[in-house]
N, CA, C and O atoms as a Tinker XYZ file with bonds, in Angstrom:
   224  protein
     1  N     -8.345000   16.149000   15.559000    73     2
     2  CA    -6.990000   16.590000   15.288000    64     1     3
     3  C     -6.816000   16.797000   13.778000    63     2     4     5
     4  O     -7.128000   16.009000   12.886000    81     3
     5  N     -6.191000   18.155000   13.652000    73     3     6
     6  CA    -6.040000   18.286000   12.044000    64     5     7
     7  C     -4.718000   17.292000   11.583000    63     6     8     9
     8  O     -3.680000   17.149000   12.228000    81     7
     9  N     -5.064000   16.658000   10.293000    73     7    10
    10  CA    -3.686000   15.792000    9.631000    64     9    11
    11  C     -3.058000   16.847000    8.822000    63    10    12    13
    12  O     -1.851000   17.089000    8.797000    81    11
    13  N     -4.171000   17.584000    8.023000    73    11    14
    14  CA    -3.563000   18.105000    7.007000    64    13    15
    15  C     -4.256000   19.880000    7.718000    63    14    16    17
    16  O     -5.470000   20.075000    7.785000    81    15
    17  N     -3.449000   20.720000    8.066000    73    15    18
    18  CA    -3.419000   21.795000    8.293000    64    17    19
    19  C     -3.500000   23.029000    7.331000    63    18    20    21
    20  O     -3.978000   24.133000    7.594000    81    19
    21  N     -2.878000   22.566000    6.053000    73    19    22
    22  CA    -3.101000   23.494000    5.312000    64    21    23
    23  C     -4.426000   23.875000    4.300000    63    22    24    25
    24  O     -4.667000   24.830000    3.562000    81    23
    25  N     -5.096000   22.723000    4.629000    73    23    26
    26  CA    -6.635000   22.315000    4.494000    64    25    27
    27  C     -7.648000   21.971000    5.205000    63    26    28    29
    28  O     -8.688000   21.366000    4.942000    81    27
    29  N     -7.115000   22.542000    6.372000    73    27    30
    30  CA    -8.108000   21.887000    7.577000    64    29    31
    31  C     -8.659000   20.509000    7.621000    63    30    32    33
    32  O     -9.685000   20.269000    8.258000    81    31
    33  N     -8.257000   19.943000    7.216000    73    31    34
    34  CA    -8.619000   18.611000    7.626000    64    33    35
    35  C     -8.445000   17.399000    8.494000    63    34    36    37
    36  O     -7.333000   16.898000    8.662000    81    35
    37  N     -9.473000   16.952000    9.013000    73    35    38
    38  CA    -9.234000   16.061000   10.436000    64    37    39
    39  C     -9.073000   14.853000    9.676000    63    38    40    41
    40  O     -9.309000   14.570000    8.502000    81    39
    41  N     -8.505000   14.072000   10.873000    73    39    42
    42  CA    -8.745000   12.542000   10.933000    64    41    43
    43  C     -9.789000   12.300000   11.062000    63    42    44    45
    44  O     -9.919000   11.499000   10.136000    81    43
    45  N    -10.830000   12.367000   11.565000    73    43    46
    46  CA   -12.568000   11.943000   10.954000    64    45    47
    47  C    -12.989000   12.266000    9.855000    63    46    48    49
    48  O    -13.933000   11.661000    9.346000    81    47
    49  N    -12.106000   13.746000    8.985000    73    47    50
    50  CA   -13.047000   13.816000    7.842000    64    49    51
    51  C    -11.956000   12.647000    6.751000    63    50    52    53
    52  O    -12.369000   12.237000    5.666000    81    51
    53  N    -11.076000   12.409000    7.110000    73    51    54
    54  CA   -10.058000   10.988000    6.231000    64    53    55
    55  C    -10.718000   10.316000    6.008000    63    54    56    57
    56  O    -11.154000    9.957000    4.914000    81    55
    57  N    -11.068000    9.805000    7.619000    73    55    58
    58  CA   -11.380000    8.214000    7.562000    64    57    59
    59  C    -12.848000    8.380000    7.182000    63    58    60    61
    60  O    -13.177000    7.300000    6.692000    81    59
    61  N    -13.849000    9.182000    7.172000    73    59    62
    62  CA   -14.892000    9.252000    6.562000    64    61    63
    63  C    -14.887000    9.128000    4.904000    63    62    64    65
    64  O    -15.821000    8.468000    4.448000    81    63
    65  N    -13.860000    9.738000    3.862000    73    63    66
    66  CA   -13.682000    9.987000    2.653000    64    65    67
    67  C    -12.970000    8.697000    2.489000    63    66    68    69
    68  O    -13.129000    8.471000    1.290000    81    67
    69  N    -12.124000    7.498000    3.091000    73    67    70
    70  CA   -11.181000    6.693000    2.537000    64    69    71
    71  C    -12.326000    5.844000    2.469000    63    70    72    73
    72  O    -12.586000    5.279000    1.407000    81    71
    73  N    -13.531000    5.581000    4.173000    73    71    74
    74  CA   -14.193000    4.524000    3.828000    64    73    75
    75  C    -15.335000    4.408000    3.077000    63    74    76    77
    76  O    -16.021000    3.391000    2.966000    81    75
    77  N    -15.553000    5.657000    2.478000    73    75    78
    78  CA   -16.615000    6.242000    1.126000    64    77    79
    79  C    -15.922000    5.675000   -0.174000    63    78    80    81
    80  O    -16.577000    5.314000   -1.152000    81    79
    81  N    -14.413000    5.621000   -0.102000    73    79    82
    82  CA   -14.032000    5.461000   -1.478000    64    81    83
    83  C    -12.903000    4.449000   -1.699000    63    82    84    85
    84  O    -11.942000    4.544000   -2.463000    81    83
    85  N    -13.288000    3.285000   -0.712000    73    83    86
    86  CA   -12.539000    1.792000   -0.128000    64    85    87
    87  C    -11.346000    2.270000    0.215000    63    86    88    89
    88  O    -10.652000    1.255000    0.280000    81    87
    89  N    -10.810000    3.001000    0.422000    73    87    90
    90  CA    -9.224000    3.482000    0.722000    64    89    91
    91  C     -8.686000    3.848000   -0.469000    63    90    92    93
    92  O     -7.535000    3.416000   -0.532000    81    91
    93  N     -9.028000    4.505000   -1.533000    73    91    94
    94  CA    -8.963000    5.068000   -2.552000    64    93    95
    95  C     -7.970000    6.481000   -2.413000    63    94    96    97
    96  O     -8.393000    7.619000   -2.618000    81    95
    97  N     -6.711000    6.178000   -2.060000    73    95    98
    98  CA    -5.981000    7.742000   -1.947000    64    97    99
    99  C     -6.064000    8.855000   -2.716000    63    98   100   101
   100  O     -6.164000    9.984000   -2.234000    81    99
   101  N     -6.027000    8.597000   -3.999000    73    99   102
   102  CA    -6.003000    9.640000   -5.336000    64   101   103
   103  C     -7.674000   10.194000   -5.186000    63   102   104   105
   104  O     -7.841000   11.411000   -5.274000    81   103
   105  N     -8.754000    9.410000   -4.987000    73   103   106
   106  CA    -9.836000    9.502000   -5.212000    64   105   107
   107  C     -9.991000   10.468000   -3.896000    63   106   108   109
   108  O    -10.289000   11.651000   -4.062000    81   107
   109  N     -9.799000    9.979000   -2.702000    73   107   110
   110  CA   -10.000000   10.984000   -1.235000    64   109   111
   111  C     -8.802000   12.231000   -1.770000    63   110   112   113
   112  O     -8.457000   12.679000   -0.677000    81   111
   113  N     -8.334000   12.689000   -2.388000    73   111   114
   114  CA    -6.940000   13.699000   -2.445000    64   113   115
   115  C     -7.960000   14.442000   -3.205000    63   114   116   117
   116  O     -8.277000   15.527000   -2.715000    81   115
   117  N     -8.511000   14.106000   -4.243000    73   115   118
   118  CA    -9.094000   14.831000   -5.284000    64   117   119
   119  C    -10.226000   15.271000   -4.310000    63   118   120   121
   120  O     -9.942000   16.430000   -4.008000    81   119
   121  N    -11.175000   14.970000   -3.783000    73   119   122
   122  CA   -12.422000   15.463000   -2.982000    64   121   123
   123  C    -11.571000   16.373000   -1.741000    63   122   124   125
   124  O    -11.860000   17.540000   -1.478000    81   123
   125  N    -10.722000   15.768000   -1.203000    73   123   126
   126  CA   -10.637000   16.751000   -0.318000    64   125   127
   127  C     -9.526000   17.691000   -0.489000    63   126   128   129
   128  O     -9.588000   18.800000    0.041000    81   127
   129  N     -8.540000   17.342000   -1.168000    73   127   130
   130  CA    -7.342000   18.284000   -1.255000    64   129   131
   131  C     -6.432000   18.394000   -0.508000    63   130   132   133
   132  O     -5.838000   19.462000   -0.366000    81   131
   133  N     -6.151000   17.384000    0.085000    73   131   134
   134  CA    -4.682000   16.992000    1.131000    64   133   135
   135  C     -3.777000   17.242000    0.354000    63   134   136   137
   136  O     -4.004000   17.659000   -0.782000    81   135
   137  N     -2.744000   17.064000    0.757000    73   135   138
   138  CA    -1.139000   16.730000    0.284000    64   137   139
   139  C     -1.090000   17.646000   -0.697000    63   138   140   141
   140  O     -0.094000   17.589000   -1.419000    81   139
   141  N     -2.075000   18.668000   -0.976000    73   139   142
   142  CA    -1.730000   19.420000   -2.461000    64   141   143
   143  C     -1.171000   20.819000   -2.327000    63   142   144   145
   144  O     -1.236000   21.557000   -3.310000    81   143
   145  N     -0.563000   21.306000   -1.064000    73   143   146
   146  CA     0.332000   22.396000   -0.904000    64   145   147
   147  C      1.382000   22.100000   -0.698000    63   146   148   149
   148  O      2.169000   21.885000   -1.620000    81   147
   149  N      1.760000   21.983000    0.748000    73   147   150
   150  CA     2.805000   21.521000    1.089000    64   149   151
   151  C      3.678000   20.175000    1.122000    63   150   152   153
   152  O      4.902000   20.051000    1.151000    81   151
   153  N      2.761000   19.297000    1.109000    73   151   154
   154  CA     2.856000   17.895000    1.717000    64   153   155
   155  C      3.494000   17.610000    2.922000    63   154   156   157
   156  O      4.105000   16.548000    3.043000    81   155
   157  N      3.426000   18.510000    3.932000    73   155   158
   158  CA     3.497000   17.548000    4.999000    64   157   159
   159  C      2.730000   16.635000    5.661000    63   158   160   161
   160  O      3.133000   15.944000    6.596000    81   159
   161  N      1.281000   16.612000    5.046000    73   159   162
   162  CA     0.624000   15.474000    5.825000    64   161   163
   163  C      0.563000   13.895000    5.038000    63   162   164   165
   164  O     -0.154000   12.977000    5.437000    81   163
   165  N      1.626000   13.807000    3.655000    73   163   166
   166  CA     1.207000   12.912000    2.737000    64   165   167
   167  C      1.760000   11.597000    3.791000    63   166   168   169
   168  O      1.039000   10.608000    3.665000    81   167
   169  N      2.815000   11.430000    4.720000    73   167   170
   170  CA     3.175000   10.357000    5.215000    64   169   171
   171  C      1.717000    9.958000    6.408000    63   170   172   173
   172  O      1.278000    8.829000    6.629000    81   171
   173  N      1.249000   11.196000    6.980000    73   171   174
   174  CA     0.385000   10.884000    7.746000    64   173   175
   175  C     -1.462000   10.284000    6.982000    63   174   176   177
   176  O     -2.525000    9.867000    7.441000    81   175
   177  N     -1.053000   10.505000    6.034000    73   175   178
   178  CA    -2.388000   10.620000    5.610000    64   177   179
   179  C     -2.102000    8.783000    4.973000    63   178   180   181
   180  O     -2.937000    7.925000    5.261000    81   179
   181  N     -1.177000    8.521000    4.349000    73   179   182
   182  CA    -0.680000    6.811000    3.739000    64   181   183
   183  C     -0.753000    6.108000    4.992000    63   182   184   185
   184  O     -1.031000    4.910000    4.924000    81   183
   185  N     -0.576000    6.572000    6.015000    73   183   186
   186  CA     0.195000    5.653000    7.480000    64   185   187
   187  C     -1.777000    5.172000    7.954000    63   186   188   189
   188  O     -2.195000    4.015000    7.904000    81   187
   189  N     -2.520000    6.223000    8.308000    73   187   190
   190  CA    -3.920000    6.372000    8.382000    64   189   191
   191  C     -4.497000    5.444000    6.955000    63   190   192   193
   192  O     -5.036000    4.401000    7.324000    81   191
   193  N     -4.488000    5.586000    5.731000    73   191   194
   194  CA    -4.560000    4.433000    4.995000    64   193   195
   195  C     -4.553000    3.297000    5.484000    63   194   196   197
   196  O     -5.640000    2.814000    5.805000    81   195
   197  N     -3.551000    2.671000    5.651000    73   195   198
   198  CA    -3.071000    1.474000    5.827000    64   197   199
   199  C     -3.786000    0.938000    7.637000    63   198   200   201
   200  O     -3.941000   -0.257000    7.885000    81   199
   201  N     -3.959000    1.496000    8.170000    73   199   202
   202  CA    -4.596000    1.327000    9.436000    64   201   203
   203  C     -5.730000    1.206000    8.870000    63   202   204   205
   204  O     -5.779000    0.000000    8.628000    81   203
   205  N     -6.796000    1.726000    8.454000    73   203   206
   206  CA    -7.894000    1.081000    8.210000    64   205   207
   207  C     -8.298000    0.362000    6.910000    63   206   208   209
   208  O     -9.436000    0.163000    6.485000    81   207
   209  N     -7.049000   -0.004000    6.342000    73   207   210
   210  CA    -7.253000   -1.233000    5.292000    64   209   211
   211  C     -7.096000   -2.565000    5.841000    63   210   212   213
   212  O     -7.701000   -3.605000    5.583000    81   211
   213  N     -5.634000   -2.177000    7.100000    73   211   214
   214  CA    -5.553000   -3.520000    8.273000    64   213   215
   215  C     -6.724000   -4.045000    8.559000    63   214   216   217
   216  O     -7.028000   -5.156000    8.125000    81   215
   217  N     -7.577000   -3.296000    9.360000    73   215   218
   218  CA    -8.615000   -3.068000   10.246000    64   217   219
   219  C    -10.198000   -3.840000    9.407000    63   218   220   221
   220  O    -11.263000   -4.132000    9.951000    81   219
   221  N     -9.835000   -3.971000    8.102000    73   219   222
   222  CA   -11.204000   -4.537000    6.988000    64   221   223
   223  C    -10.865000   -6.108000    6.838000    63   222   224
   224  O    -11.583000   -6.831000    6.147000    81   223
């Protein structure tokens, strides 16, 4: 499922880049380029954060 649409990006390629870069938001934003048009995926993409920081 795409989170961020205006970049094609899935929820596997997230959670692949957050747990490469400990949950590093700024650091996964910069490699992949979420939230940097529109932002509608910035709540989905923090909410997905926090689920697998729970989860450690």
């Amino acid at each position: 499922m795409y989170i961020c649409v205006c970049k094609k990006i899935t929820e596997g390629q997230l959670k692949d880049s957050f747990i490469k870069t400990d949950c590093n938001f700024n650091e996964s934003q910069k490699t992949l380029g979420f939230s940097s048009k529109c932002g509608k995926c910035k709540s989905s993409v923090e909410s997905l954060v926090k689920s697998i920081q729970f989860k450690k």
